[in-house]
N, C-alpha and C positions, 0 to 999 in steps of 0.2 A: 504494500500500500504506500502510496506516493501522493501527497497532496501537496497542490502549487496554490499560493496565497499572494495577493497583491493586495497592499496596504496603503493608504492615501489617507489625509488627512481632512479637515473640514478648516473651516478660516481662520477658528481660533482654536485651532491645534488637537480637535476630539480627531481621534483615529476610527476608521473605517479597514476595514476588512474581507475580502472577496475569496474565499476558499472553496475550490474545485477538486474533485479525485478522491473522497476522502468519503463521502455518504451517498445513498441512493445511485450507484452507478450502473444499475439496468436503464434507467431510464436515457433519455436521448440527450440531455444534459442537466446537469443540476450544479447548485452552489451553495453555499451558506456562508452569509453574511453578517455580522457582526457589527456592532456598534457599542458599547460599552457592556451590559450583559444582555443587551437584547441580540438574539441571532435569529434569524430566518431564515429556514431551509428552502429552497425553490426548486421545483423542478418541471421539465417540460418534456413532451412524447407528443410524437405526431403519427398518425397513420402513414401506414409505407404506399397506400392508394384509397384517391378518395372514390365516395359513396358514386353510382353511376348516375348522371346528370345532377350534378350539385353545381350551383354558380355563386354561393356566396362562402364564408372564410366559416366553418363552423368552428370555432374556439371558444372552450369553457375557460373561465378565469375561479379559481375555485382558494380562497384566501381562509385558513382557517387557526383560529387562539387554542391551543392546550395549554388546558388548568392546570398540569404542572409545571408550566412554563414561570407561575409564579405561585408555584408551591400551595395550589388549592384544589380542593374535589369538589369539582361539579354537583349545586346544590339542586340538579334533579332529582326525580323518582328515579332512574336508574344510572343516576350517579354515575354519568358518561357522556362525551362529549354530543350532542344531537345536532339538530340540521343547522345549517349556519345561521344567526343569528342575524339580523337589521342590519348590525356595525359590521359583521364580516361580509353582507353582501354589498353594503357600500365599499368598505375597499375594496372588494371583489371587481366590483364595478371600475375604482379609478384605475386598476392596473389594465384592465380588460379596455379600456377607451382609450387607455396612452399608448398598447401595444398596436390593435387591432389595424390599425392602418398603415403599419410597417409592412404589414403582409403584402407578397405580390399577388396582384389580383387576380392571376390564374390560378393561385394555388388555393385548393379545396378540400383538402386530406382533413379531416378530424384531428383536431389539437387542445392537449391540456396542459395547461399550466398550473401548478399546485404549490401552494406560499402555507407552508405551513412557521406559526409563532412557537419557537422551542424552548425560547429562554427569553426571557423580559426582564426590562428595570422598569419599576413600576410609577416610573416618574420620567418615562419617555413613551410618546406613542410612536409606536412601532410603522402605521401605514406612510411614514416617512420615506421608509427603506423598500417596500413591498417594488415600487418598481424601477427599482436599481436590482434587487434580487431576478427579478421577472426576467430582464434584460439578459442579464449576465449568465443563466441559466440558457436562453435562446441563443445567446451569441456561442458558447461553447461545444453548440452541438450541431448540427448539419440540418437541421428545419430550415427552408429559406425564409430571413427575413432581414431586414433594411434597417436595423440598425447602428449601436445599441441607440435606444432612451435612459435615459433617467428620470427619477422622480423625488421630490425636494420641500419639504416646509418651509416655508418663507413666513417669518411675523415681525410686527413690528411692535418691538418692546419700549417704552419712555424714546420712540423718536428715534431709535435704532434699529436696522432690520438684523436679523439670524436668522440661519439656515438652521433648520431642523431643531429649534428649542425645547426646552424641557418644559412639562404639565406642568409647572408653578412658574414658569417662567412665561406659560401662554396667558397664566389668569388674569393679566395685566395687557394683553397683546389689543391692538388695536385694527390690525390686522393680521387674520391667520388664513394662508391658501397652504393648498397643494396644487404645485406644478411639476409637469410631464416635458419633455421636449428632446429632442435628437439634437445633435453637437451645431445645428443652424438656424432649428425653429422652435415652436411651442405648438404643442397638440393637443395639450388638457389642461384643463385652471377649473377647481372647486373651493369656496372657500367663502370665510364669512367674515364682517368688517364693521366698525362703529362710524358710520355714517361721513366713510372718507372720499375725497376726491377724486377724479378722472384721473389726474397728473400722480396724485400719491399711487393709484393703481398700477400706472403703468410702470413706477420706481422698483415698486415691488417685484413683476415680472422681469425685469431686467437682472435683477439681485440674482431672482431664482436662476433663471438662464445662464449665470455664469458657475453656478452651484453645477448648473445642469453637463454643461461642456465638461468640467473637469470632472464629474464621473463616469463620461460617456469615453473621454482619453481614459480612466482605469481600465475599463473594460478593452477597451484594446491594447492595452498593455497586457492583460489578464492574457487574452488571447497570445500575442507575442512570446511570452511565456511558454506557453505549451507549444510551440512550435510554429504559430500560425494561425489563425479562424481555419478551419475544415471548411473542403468545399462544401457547397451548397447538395444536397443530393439530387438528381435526377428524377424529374415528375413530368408529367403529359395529366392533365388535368381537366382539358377542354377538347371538345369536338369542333369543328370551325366548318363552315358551307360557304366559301368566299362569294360564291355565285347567287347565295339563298340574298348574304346579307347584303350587296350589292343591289339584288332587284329590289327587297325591303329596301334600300333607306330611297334610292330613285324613287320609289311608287308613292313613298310615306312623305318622306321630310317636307317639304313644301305642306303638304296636307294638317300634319303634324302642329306645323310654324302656324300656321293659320288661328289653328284652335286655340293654340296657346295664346294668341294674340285677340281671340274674341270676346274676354272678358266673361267666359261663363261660369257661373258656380262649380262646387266643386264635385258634384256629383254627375250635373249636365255634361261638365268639362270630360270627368273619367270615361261617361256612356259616346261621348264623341270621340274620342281617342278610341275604344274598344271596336266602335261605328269601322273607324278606319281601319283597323285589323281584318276586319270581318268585309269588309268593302276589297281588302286583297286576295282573302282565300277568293274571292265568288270570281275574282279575274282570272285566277290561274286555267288551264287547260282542266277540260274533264278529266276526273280519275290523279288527278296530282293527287300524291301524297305528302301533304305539309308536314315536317320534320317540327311538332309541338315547342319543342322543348328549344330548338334554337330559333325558331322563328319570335317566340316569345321574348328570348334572350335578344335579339336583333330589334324589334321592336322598341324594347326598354333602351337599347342605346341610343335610338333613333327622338325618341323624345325627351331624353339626358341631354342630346346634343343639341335640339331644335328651341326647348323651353331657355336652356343657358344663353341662348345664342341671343333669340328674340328677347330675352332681359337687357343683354349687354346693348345691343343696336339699337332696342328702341327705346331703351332705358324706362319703362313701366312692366305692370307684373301681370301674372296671368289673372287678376280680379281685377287691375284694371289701374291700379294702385299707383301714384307716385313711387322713387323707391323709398322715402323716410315719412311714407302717408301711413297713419295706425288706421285699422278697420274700425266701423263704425258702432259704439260700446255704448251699452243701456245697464241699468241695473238696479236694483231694488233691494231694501233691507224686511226686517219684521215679517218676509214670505210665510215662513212658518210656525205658528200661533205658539205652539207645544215647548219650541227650540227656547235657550236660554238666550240663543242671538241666530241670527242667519241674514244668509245674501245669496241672490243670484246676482252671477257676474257675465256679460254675455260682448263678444268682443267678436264682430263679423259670425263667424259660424263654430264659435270654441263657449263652448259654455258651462260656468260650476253651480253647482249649489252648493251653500256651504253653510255649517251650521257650527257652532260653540257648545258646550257643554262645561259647568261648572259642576266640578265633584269636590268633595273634600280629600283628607290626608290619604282615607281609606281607598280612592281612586287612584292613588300613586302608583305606578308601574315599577316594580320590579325588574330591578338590571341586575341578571347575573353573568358575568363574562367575565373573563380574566381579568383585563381590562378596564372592564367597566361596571363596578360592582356598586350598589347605592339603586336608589330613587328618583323618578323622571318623575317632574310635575306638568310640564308640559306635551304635551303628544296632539300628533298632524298627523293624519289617515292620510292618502288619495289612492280615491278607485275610478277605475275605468271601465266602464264595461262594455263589453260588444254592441250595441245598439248605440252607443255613442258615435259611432263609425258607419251606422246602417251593416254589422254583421251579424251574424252567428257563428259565438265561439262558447264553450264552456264556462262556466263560473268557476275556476280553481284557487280563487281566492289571490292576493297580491305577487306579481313575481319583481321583479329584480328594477324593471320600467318602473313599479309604483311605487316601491321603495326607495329607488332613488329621485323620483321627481317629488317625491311625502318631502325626506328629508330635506331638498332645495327650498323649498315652502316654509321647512317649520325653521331652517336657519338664514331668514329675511325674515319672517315674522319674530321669529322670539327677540332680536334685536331693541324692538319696539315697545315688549311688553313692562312693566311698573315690576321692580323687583319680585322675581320670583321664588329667591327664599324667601322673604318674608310675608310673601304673599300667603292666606290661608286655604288658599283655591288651588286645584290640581284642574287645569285649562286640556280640554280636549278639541279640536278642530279636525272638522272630517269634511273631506274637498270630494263630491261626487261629479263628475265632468259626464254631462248630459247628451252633448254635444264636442265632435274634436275635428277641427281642422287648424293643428297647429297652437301652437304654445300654451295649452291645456294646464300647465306648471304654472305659468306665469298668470292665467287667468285665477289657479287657487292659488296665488301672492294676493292677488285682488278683492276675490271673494272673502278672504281670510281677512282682511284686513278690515272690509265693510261689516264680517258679522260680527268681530272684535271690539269694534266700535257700536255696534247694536245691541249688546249684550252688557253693554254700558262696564267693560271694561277700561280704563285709562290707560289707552297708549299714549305712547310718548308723541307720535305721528301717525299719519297717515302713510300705507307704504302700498308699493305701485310695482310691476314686474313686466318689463317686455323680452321678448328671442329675437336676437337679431342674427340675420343670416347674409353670405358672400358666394357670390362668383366671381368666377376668374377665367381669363384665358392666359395659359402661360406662354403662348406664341405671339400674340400682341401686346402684354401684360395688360388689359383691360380689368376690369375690375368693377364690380356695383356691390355698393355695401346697404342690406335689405331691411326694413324696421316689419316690427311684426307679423315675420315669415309665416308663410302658408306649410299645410303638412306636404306638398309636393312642391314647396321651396326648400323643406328641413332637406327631404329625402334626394333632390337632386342636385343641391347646390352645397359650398364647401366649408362651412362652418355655419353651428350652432349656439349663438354668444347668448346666455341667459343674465341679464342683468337686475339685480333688485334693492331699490331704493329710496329714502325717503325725500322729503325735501330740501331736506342738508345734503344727503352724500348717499352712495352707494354702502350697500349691508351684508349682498351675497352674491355671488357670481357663480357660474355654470359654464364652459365652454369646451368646445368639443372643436379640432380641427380636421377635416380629411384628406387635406392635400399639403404637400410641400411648397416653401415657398412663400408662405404667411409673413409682410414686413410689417414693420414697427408703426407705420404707417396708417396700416390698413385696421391697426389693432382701435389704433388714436382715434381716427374715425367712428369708429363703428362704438367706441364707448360716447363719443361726444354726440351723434347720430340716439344711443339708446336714451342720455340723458334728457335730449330733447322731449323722445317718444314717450319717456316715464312721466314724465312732467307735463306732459300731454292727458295721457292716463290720468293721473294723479286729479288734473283739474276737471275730468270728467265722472269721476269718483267721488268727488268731493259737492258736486251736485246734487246728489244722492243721499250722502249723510258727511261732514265735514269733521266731527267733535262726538268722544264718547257720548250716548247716552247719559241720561241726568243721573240715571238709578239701574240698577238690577231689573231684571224681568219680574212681576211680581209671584211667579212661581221658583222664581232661581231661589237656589238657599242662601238662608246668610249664616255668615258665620261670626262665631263671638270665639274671643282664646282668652284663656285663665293659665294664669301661672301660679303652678301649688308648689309646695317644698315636696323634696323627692321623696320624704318619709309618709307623706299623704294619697301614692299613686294609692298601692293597695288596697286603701281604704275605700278610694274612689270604684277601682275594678269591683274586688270584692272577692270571696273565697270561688273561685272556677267560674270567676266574671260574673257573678249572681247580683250586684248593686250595681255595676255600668246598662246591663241585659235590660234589667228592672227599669230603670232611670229610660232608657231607648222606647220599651215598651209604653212605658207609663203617659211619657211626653211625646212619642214619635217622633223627636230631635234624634241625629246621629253625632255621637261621640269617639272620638280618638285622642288619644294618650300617647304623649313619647315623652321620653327619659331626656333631656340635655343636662349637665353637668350636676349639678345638685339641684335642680330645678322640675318639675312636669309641666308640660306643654299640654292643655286639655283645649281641643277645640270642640265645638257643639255647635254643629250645623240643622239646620230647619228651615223647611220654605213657609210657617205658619211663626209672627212671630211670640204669640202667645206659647207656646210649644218650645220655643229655644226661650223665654222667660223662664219658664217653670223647670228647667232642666235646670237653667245658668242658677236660680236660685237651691235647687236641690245639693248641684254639688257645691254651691259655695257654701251650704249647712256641711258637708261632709270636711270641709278642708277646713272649718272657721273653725279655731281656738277658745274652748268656754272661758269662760271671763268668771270667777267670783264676783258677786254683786248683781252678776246682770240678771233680766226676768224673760225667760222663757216661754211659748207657750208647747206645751210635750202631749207626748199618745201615752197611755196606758199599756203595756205592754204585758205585762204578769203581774199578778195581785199573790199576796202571800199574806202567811199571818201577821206579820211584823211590819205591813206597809205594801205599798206597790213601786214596781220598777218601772221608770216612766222614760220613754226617747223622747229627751227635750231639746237635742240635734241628730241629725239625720248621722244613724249610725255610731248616734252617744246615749248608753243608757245611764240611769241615776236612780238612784234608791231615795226615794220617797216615804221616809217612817212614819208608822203611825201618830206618830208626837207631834210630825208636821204637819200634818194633815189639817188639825184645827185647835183654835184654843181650848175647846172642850175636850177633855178627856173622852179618846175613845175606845172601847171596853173590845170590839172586834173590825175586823175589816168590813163584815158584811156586810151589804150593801151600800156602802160609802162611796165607793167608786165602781167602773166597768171596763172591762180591759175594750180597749179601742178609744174611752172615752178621751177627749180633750182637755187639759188643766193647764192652768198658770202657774208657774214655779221660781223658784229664786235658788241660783245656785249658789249656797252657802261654804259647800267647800271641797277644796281635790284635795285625799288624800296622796300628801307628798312621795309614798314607799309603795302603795298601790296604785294609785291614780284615782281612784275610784270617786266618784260624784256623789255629793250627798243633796238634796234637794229639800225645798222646803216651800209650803203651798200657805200656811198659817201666819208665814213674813207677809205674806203682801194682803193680808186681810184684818180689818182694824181690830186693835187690842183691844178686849173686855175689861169695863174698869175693875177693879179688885173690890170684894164681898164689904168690907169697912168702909171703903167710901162709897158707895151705892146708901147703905145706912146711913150716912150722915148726911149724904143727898138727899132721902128721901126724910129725915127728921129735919132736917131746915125749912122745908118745904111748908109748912102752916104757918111759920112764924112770917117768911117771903109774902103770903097768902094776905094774913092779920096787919103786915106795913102797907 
């Protein structure tokens, strides 16, 4: 065994580490990389031949955390690692979006990539590294592909940028991305920001960019090492009919240009495009047999080429659109009665409904990941479903699309939100897209932001989201940079720029690029291009509803928090939770209890507020301290021969003696009092060595005068009578 290691360092002197030869060497290449004690193993396999008639890259990106990486067992029922997580398919995702376009586009073999976390410090996030491992894994092995990449944190600390910071070091960042890029360009940028500039934006990608170069030299150096990159392997991946696609694009292009240029919806548009397809089979000679499968393929090129084309020339879009014109945007808050807040958001033909939900503590989501262990207060759904598109597909619940357009959503919105620790609400937003032609993400930015403010939450702003998209010819170098891209602008043209912001500064960004050649230029534009379009948005939004709500929904709960000393939780619970249970039941307020330092944290939530009174006063009898002197009013709880035991505080009993009862001597208990009954009490004293409560009912009832003076009251009396 022989492993070859190249070592590099970061700006201010952390060392990096690239070790090959040494783990997993079945597969087609693999590495593990290092960075202080986090290392990630990577490895990639590609099929020797791909699937018959396949035309696009099929690659899994499959990113996954072991719990013993930072010395814990998996707190499932079977206590073992399960399907990936939200967080492992968003890395999942950023490696899979910085690699996938490196592939050549003949190649169509089945390809996995697999980023397993083996070792962590738990005070660095590891998806820093994922695609520099990715990279170096594919560069070592004979898959063809067109790199390396790299992949980089970039934040900006007190006004200073780092490369790949540390988790107490980002809690202060003002800006935190991830970026992707080959040794010339940038391919992928995710990332979230407190309300900073077009200009600060683009300082940052430049930083990363230079982060980026000098890992993408490692890697070839890595390579140099071993003797060389291995050739590429030999693949035939494609069938080709020079003569099919020849008479397709004569018959089509022209026809093609037309439609694209006629301004029709997006469904009219597809059924004319389809029109033309079917307008070619009916021309051929009888008895031709149309080869499906590349005719298809030629067709799709044919209107790749004709739509790009007709943007660039005539400089408008296939709806008809200037290219920095936003579609025409309606929207409406209070839709529905039930919700705590909601919005539809409706933007040309992309449409959300969105609604809020306020829960309490007990709503908190549980994170258990290596990584990411603790309590989410805030959580953003988005689903998509088939009829949004005019299809039929199964309902198989969220894949890898809705998790990662959820997460873009909830890191613009949460930006905006009024402190969330200390907030007592656990905020839920769930983005349904009714309607999808394009930037569906950006319309739940919008919808979220309206039902956020309906729900008479206090945000800080109003926040707004557009996708801005680019074509290019790299033989003229033409260029049109698109505001409010269409879904067969996403799909045919060469970047996907997701921008989200308030009306200070941009909060999160999304960017996707698919071609080489992206300048610095074209970057500047297209942010200064989205700021216009947000702020477009933003004042069409703000028509609708401008300023939280005054109040709550009169059904949302509210909540009240009490702070008890730590020694009064139990009291409050109760033996196997039987006085919190009771208190729930009793009032139909809900209660949750956490321990902070020597302190309880008791909230009591109610959408009735008579309901959260009568709780808030039960447990502040349980928490409140008797007082000697003070009066009471208490239940009857047990009667015995010596007096009755009386709860004159919730969960304080006191011994009631017969001596106190009254100033008359009384000979038995019976029928004096009832247990349940109601009395007034005066608590006269805590035994200091038991605690025990003494009470007394005869204090607070007036003293009888004494037998001597009655008589001499009652002998004055004729004489009084006689003056």
């Amino acid at each position: 065994m022989k492993a070859t290691t190249k070592t590099f360092t970061l700006g201010d002197g952390r060392e990096v580490s690239i070790e090959t030869g040494k783990l997993a060497k079945q597969a087609d290449g693999s590495v593990v990389v290092k960075m202080g004690d986090t290392m990630i193993l990577a490895t990639a396999v590609s099929a020797q031949e791909a699937k018959e008639d396949v035309d696009f890259m099929p690659l899994t990106v499959d990113y996954q955390e072991k719990f013993a990486a930072v010395g814990r067992i998996p707190g499932s029922f079977h206590k073992r690692e399960a399907k990936l997580s939200d967080y492992e398919v968003l890395v999942s995702r950023l490696v899979d979006r910085a690699i996938r376009p490196l592939f050549p586009e003949d190649y169509h073999a089945d390809t996995q990539v697999m980023l397993q976390l083996i070792s962590a410090d738990k005070n660095m996030l590891p998806d820093c590294l994922v695609g520099l491992a990715a990279s170096a894994a594919l560069m070592v092995s004979d898959i063809p592909f067109n790199g390396p990449i790299s992949e980089v944190r970039v934040a900006r600390i007190n006004g200073e940028f780092k490369i790949n910071p540390t988790i107490s070091e980002l809690a202060t960042a003002d800006i935190d991305l991830i970026v992707a890029g080959t040794e010339k360009d940038l391919n992928m940028v995710e990332g979230e920001m407190g309300e900073i500039s077009e200009e600060d934006m683009v300082k940052a990608l430049r930083v990363a960019h230079e982060a980026i170069i000098a890992q993408c030299k490692a890697q070839w150096e890595l390579c140099e090492m071993l003797g060389g990159r291995k050739p590429a392997r030999v693949y035939n991946h494609e069938r080709h009919d020079e003569e099919l696609e020849k008479s397709i694009r004569a018959f089509a292009y022209d026809k093609v240009y037309a439609v694209a240029k006629s301004k029709l919806p997006k469904h009219e548009r597809s059924a004319a495009f389809k029109a033309i397809r079917e307008e070619y089979k009916a021309s051929l000679p009888e008895g031709t047999e149309l080869d499906k499968f590349l005719s298809n393929k030629y067709f799709h090129h044919v209107e790749y080429d004709a739509v790009r084309a007709m943007i660039l020339n005539e400089k408008t879009r296939l709806d008809g659109r200037e290219l920095d014109q936003v579609r025409p945007i309606w929207s409406e808050v209070g839709y529905l009665p039930g919700a705590h807040g909601s919005a539809v958001f409706t933007r040309g033909e992309t449409q959300s409904l969105t609604t809020v939900t306020l829960g309490t503590k007990l709503d908190e989501q549980l994170l258990d990941a290596p990584m990411m262990a603790g309590y989410s207060k805030f959580l953003l759904h988005y689903n998509f479903p088939s009829f949004s598109t005019g299809e039929v597909k199964p309902n198989r619940g969220p894949g890898r699309r809705e998790i990662g357009h959820g997460n873009l959503a909830l890191r613009g919105l949460k930006r905006v939100l009024p402190g969330l620790e200390e907030s007592p609400y656990t905020i839920r937003i769930v983005s349904d897209i009714l309607e999808s032609n394009g930037s569906s993400s950006m319309a739940t930015v919008c919808a979220g932001s309206l039902a956020l403010m309906d729900a008479g939450i206090k945000v800080k702003d109003a926040v707004s989201g557009i996708a801005m998209g680019l074509i290019t010819d790299e033989k003229t170098g033409k260029y049109a940079v698109l505001s409010d891209i269409l879904g067969d602008e996403d799909h045919l043209g060469d970047m996907d720029f997701k921008v989200v912001g308030t009306s200070k500064g941009i909060v999160a960004c999304q960017m996707d690029i698919k071609i080489n050649g992206l300048r610095w230029e074209m970057v500047e534009e297209a942010l200064m291009q989205a700021k216009k379009g947000r702020l477009h948005i933003m004042g069409e939004m703000n028509k609708t509803i401008s300023k939280p709500a005054d109040d709550y929904k009169p059904h949302a709960p509210r909540i009240e928090t009490l702070i008890i000393e730590k020694d009064f939780i139990g009291a409050v619970i109760g033996p196997g939770g039987k006085v919190i249970q009771g208190i729930q039941k009793d009032t139909g307020a809900t209660i949750s209890i956490t321990e902070v330092g020597n302190n309880g944290i008791v909230e009591i939530a109610a959408t009735n507020g008579e309901s959260l009174q009568n709780a808030m006063r039960i447990v502040k009898g349980i928490v409140a301290v008797p007082t000697v002197g003070e009066e009471y009013v208490g239940k009857v709880k047990t009667i015995v021969d010596f007096g009755a035991f009386v709860e004159f505080m919730p969960g304080k009993d006191g011994l009631l003696h017969i001596s106190e009862i009254s100033w008359n001597r009384l000979p038995s208990m019976e029928g004096v009092l009832q247990v349940g009954e109601e009395v007034k009490v005066k608590l006269i004293e805590i035994d200091k060595k038991t605690g025990k409560a003494k009470l007394s009912r005869k204090a607070l009832l007036p003293r009888p005068p004494k037998p001597e003076q009655t008589k001499k009251e009652e002998g004055s009396a004729p004489a009084a009578e006689a003056n």
